[in-house]
C-alpha positions in Angstrom: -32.9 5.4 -5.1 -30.2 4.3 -7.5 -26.5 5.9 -7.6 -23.3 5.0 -9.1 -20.3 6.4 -7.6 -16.0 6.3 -7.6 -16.0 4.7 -4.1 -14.3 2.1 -2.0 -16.6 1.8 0.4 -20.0 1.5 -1.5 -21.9 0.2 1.2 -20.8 3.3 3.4 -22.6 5.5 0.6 -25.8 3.3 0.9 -25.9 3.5 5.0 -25.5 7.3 4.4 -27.9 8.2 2.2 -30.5 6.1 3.4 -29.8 7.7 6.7 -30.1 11.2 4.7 -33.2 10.3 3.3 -34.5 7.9 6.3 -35.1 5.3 4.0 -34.4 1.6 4.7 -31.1 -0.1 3.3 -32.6 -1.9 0.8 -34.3 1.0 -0.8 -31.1 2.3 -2.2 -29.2 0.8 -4.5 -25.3 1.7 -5.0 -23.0 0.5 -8.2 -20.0 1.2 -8.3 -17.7 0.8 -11.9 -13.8 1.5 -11.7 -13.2 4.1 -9.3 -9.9 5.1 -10.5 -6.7 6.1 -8.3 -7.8 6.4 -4.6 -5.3 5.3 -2.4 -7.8 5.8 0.4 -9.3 9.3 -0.3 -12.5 7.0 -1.7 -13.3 5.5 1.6 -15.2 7.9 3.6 -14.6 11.2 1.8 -17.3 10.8 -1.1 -20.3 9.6 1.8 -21.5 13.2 2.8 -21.2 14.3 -1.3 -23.3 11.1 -2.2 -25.6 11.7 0.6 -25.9 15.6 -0.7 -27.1 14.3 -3.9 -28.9 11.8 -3.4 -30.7 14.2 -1.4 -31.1 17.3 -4.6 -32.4 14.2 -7.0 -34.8 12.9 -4.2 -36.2 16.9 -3.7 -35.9 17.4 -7.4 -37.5 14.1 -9.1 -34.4 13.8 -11.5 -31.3 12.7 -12.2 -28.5 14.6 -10.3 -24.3 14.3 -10.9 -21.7 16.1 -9.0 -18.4 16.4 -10.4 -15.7 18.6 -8.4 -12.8 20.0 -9.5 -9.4 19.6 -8.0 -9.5 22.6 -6.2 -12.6 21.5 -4.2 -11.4 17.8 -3.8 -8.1 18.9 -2.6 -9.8 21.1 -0.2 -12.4 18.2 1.0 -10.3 15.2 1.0 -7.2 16.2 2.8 -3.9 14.1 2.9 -1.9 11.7 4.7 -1.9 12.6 8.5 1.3 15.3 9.4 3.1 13.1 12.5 5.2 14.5 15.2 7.5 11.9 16.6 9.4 12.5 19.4 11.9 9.3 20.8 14.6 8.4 23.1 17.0 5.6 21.8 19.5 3.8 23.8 22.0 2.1 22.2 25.6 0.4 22.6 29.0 1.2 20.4 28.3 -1.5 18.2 24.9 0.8 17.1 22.9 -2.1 18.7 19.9 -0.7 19.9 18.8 -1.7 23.6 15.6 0.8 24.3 13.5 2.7 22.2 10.9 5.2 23.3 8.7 6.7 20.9 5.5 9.4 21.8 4.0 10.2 18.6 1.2 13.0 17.8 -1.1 12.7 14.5 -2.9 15.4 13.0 -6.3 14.4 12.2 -7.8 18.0 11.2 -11.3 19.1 12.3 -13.1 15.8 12.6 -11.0 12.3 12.9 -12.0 10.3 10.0 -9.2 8.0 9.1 -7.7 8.8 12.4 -7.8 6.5 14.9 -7.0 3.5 12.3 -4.1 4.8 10.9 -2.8 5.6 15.0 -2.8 2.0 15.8 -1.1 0.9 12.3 1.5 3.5 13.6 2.4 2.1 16.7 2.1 -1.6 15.1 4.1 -0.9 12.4 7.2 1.6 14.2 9.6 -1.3 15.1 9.8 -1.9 11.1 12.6 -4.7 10.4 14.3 -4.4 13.6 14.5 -6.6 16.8 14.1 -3.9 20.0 14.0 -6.3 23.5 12.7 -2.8 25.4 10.2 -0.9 23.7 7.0 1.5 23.8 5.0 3.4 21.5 2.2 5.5 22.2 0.4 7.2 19.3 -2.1 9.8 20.1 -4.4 12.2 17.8 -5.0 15.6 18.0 -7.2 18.0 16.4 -6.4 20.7 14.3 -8.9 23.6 12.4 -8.1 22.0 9.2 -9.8 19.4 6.6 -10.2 15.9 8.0 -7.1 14.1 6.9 -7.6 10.4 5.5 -6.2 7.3 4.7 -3.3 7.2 2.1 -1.8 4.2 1.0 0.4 2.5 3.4 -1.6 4.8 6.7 0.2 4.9 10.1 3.1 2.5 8.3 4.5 4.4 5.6 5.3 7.0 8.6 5.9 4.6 11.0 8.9 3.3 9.2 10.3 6.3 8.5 10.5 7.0 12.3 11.8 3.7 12.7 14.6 4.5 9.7 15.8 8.2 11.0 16.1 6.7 14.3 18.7 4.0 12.6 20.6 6.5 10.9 20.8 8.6 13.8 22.2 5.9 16.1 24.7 5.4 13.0 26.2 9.0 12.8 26.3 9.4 16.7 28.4 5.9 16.5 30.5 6.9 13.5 29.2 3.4 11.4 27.8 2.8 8.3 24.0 2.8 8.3 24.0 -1.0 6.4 25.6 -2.3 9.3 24.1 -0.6 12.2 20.7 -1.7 10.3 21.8 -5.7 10.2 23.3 -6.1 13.5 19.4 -4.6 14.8 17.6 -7.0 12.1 15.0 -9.1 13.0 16.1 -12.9 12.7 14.8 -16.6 11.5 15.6 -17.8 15.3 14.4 -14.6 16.5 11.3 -13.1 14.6 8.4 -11.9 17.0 7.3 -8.3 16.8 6.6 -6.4 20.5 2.8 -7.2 20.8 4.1 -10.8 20.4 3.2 -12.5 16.8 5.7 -14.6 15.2 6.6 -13.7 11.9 8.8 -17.2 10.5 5.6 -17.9 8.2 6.2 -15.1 6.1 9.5 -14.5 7.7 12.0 -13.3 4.0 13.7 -10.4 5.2 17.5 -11.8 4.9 16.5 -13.4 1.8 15.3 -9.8 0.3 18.2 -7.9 2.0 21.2 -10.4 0.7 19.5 -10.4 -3.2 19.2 -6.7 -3.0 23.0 -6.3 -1.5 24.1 -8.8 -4.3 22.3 -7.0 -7.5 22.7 -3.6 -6.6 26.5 -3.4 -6.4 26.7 -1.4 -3.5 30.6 -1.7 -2.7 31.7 -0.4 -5.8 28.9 2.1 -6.1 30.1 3.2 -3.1 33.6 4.0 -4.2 32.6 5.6 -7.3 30.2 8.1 -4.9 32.8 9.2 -2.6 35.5 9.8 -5.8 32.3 11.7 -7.0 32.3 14.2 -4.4 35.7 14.5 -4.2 36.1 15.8 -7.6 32.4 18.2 -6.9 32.1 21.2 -4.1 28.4 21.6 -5.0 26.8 18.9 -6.7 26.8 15.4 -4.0 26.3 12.2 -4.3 25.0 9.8 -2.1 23.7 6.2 -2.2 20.5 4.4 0.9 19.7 0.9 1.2 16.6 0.6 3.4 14.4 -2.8 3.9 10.8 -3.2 4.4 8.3 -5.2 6.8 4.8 -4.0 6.3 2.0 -6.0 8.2 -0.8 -7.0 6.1 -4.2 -7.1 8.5 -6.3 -10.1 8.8 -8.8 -10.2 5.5 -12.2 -8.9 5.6 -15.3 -10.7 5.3 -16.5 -11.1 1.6 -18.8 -12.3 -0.7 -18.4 -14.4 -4.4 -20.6 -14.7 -7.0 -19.8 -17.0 -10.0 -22.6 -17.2 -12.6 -21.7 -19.8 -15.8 -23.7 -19.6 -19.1 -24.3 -22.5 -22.0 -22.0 -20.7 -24.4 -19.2 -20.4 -21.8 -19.1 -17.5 -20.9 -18.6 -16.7 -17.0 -19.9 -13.7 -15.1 -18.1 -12.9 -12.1 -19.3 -10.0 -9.0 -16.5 -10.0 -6.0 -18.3 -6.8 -4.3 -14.7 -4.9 -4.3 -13.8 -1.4 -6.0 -11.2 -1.1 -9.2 -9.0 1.5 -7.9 -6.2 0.8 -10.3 -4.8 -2.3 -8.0 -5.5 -4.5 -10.8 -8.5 -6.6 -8.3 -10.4 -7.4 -11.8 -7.5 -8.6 -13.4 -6.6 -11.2 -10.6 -9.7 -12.2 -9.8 -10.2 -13.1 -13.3 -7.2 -15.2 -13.3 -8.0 -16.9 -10.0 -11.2 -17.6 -11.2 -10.1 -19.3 -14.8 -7.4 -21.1 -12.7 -9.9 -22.9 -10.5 -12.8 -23.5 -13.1 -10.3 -24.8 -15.8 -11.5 -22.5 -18.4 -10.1 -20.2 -20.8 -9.6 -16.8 -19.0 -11.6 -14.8 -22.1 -14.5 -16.1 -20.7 -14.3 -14.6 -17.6 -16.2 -11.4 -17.2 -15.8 -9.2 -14.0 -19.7 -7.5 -13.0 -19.8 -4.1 -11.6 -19.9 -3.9 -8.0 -23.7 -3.1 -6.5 -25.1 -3.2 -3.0 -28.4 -5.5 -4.4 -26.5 -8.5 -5.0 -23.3 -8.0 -2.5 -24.7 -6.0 0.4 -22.6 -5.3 3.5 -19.2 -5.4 1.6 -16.4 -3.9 3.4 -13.9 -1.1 2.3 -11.8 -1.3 -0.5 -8.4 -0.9 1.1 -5.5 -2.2 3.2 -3.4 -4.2 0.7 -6.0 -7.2 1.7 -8.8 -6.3 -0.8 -8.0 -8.9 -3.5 -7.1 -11.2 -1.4 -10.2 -11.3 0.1 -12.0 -11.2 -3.2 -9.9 -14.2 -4.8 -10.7 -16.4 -1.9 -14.4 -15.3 -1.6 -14.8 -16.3 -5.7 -12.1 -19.5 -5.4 -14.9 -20.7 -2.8 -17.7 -20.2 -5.4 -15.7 -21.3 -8.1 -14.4 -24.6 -6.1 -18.3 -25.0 -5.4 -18.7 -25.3 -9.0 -15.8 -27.5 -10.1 -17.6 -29.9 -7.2 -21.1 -30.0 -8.8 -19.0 -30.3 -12.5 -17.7 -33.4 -11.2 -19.7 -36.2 -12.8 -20.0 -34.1 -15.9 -16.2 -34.3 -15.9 -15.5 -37.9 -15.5 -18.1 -39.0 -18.3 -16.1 -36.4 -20.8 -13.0 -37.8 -19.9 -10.1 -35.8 -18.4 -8.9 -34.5 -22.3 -11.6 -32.3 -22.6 -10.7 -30.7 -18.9 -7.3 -30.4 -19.9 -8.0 -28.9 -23.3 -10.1 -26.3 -21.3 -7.4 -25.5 -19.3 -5.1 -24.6 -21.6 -7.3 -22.1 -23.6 -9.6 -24.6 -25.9 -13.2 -22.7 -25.9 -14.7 -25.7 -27.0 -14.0 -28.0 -24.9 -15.3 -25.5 -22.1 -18.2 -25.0 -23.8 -18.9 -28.4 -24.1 -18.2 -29.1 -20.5 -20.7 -26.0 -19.8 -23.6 -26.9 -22.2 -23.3 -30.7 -20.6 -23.7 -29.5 -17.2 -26.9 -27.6 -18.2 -27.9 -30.6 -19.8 -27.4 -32.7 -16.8 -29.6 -30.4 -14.8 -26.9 -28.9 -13.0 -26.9 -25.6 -10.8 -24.2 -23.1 -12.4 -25.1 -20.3 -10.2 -22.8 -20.6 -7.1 -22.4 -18.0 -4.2 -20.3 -17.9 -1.2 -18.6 -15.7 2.0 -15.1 -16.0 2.8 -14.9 -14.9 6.3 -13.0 -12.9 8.0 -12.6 -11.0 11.5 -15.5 -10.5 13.3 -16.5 -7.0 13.1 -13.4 -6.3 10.6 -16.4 -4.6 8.4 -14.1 -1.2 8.2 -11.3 -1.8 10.6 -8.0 -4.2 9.5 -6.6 -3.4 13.3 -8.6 -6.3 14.4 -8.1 -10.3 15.3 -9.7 -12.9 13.5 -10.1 -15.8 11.1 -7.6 -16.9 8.7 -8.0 -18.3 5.4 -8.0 -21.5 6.7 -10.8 -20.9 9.0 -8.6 -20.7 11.9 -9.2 -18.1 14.5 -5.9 -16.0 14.8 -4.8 -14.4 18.5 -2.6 -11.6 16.4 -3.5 -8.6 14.8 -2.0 -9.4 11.3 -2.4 -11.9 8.8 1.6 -12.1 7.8 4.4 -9.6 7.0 5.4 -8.8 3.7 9.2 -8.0 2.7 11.6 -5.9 0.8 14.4 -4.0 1.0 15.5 -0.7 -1.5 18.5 1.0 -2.7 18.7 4.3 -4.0 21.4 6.3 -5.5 21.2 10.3 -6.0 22.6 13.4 -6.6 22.5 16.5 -5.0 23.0 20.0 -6.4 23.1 22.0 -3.0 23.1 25.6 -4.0 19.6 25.1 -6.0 18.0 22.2 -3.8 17.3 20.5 -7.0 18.4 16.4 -6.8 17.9 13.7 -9.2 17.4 10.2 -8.6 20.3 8.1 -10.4 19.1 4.5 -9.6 16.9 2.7 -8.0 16.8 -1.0 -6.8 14.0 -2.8 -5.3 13.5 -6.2 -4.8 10.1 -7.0 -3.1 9.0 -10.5 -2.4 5.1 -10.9 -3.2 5.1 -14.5 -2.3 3.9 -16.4 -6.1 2.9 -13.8 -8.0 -0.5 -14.2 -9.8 0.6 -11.7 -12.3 4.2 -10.5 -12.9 3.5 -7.6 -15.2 0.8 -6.1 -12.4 3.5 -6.7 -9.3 5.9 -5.2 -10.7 3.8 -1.9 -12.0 2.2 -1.9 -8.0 6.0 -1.7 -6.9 6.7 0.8 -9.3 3.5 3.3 -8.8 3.6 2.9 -4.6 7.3 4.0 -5.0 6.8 7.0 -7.3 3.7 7.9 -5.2 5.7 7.5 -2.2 9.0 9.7 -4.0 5.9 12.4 -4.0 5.2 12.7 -0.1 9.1 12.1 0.9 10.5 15.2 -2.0 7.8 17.3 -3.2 3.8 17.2 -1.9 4.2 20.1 0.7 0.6 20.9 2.6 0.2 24.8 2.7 -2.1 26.2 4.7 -2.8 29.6 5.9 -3.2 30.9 9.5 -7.5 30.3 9.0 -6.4 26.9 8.5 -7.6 27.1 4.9 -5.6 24.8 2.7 -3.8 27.0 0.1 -1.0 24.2 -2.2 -4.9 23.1 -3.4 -4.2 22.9 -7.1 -0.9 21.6 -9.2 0.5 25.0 -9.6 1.2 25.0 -5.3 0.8 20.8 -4.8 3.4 19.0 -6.9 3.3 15.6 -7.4 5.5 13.8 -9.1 6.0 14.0 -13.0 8.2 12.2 -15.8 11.5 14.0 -14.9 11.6 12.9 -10.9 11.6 9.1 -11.4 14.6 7.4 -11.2 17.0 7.5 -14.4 17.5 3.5 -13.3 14.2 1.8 -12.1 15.2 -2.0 -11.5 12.8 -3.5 -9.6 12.9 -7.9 -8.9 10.2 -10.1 -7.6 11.8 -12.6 -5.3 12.2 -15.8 -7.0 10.9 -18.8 -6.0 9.1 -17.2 -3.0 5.9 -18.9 -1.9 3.2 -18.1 1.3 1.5 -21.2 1.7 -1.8 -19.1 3.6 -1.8 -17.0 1.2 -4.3 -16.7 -2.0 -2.6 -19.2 -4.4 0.4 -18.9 -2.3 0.7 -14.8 -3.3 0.8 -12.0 -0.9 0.0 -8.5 -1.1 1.7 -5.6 -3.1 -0.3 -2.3 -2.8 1.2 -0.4 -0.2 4.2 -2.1 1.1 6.9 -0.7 -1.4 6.1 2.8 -1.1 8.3 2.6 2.5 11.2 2.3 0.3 10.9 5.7 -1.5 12.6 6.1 1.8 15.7 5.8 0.5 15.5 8.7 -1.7 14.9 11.2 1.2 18.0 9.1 3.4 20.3 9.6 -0.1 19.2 13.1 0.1 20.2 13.9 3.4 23.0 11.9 3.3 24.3 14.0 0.2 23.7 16.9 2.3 25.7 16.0 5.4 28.9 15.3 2.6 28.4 18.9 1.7 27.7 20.0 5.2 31.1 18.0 6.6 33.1 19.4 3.9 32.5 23.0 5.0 33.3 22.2 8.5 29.7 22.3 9.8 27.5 19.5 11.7 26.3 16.2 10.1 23.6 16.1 12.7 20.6 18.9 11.3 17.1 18.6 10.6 15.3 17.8 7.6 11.4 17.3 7.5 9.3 15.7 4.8 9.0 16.9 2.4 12.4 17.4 1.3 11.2 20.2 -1.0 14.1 22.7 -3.3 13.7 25.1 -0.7 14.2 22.5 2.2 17.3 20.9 0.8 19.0 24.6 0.6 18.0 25.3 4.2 19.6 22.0 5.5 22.6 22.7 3.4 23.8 26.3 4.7 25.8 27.4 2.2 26.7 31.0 3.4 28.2 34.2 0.9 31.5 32.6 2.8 31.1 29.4 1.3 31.1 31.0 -2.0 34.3 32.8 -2.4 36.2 31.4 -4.9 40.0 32.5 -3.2 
């Protein structure tokens, strides 16, 4: 039985239909080619459709393809899990938070996929940037008579932060201090940097050096002025400006396997075992692969993923992906340089150094010498990971330096936002001015692909905070299931402004090549926008003599943002 799906978990599709079709493992075989964007709806939410027709071309004899449409696939896959988060905060005048309590409820739909994952990210992930000596979290899961929800870029983190940020900004308006401050006097420090379940964090510890480069680019003082002048001069239309950081923990790497394959004329085939899901994996494990052999990178070629040759590969997913994949094909390519050795030295170092820098013949002579010398050029290996961290990143283990960690995570990855809109609140309609975002990704291994993963996880995440409302009816049946009720976001709701800044001269010394992840981390800033919003909101609200303390749910949808604002027939009277 062969199939070739879009899935990030392609060995979960080989369990399942040989389960379906009680046939041993190694009777099917599973390829999978560029999956496109999944963002977590490809782990476990294609299995049971594989299995289904797998199961109409076994009964049938012939080939068998399932395409849905959107309506079916928004039906099927679900979204990120809804959250109820219900806290008590204690806190001194200075906004300097002394106890935090935090019960939180999860709505997994009918059967808990993703669920019970994206609960413990959630309650590792809630304290966000900020030092709390007294603190609990519980997370719990509940069931609903709705579609399984699933893992969405960022799971259990992206939400946790948020809780962790409205909790901020509450303690600020109930002490009558700017948010900036109350958020640095409760920052995490270089002297004092362990989360609550007890890892240190000075390894990959840049959150001052993220927050001070955003503060200094992003000209937040005068900004600031020209805002409040702003809504001075404009009853309806607000302005408002968020700066927000970021501390997203990447989970130990899973297990994986490296196959590097060199031919006579050069040319090197590569299989890593992973899914393309738009991350750019390919692309950098190309790169890490030409850096370590020496050779031109046009000669590296990236082989479709397939259960045969990499069985037993985990998921696709969690930030730590290529990571895991660099280091597994490093190994196999380091394996390589090792054997190339005596080859080397009787060329001389020239030719090496010619290869390096893009000279095909000089690698082809280096390759065609080493077949000539009886040398193996097929080379395999297994980075390891956790134990048992086949499909859960939750989980203690091995570093890349073999060690065996006692924490949860492999390091922390920083960032900090700062986002300027304005608010028209008799329509709900707002636009995002400007946007700054300076992420540090450690050394990058590609500039050009950073910078578009910051950029894509903080339109994506501009989608769940203003716009991608779940509508379901009283059957539970999912009704925003197409793009005329389920709006992501387009052209027009991207910042005017998009600046975003790798940290320079950043470096993680356990990370692959020194780089760290970029996947999911900045789509906690799109935070920002909803703070601006509400923010806008409360000038509006203030200036009409009503409450700055109201509610405001995700999204902040047209029809939300006029809700929050109140603007009564009273309002309106021009006398």
């Amino acid at each position: 039985m062969n199939l070739i799906v879009a899935s990030q978990a392609i060995d979960l599709v080989r369990q399942a239909v040989a389960k379906s079709l009680n046939l041993k493992g190694g009777d099917v075989t599973v390829k999978s080619r560029r999956a496109g964007g999944s963002y977590g709806g490809k782990i476990t939410g294609n299995t049971g459709v594989s299995a289904a027709v797998a199961t109409a071309a076994w009964k049938l004899d012939r080939p068998v393809k399932l395409q849905n449409n959107i309506y079916t696939d928004h039906k099927m896959i679900g979204g990120r899990h809804p959250i109820l988060a219900n806290y008590e905060v204690g806190f001194d005048d200075d906004g300097v938070i002394t106890a935090l309590s935090i019960d939180a409820y999860l709505d997994g739909g009918a059967i808990h996929d993703a669920t019970f994952d994206t609960l413990s990210e959630f309650a590792l992930s809630v304290d966000a940037c900020y030092n709390i000596k007294n603190w609990r979290c519980t997370s719990t899961g509940v069931y609903t008579n709705t579609q399984p929800n699933c893992s969405i870029r960022g799971p259990g983190q992206v939400p946790g932060a948020m809780v962790a940020e409205r909790i901020i900004q509450r303690v600020a308006s109930e002490c009558k201090l700017n948010p900036q401050l109350v958020r640095e006097r409760n920052f995490y420090t270089k002297r004092n940097c362990i989360t609550p379940f007890g890892q240190p964090m000075l390894a990959s510890f840049s959150l001052p050096d993220v927050w001070q480069r955003l503060l200094s680019t992003a000209d937040l003082e005068s900004r600031l002025k020209d805002v409040e002048e702003f809504n001075k001069n404009n009853r309806w239309r607000k302005r408002a400006i968020s700066v927000c950081p970021v501390k997203y923990s990447t989970f130990n790497w899973p297990s994986s396997n490296g196959l590097v394959a060199v031919n006579t004329d050069g040319s090197v085939s590569v299989q890593h075992g992973f899914a393309e899901i738009g991350q750019g994996i390919h692309t950098r494990v190309a790169q890490v692969a030409s850096y370590t052999l020496g050779c031109p990178l046009e000669c590296i070629r990236i082989v479709d993923s397939c259960t045969d040759v990499m069985p037993n590969m985990p998921v696709t997913g969690g930030s730590v992906s290529t990571g895991s994949a660099s280091q597994a094909v490093r190994l196999a390519c380091l394996q390589l340089r090792r054997r190339f050795a005596p080859v080397l030295e009787s060329l001389g170092p020239d030719v090496l150094e010619k290869s390096r820098q893009g000279d095909l013949k000089s690698w082809v002579q280096i390759c065609s010498s080493a077949q000539g010398a009886g040398i193996d050029m097929l080379s395999t290996s297994q980075f390891k990971g956790p134990p048992g961290s086949k499909s859960s990143f939750a989980q203690w283990g091995m570093g890349l330096d073999g060690a065996y960690w006692q924490y949860p995570c492999a390091y922390f990855n920083f960032g900090a936002g700062c986002t300027e809109v304005e608010v028209d609140v008799l329509t709900g309609e707002h636009a995002i001015i400007r946007t700054d975002i300076v992420y540090d990704c450690g050394q990058s291994l590609n500039q050009a692909l950073d910078i578009g993963q910051v950029e894509g996880a903080f339109t994506m995440g501009l989608g769940w905070y203003t716009r991608e409302e779940m509508l379901y009816g009283e059957d539970g049946d999912l009704r925003s299931d197409g793009t005329w009720e389920y709006k992501p976001p387009c052209s027009m709701d991207v910042p005017l402004d998009l600046r975003v800044e790798l940290l320079k001269n950043s470096t993680f010394e356990k990370g692959v090549l020194r780089s760290k992840a970029v996947g999911e981390p900045p789509k906690i800033l799109s935070y920002t926008v909803f703070e601006a919003i509400k923010i806008a909101i409360a000038a509006s609200r203030e200036e009409r003599g009503l409450s700055t303390v109201f509610d405001l749910n995700v999204p902040a949808t047209v029809n939300a943002i006029k809700v929050a604002a109140e603007v009564s027939v009273d309002d309106l009277n021009m006398k």
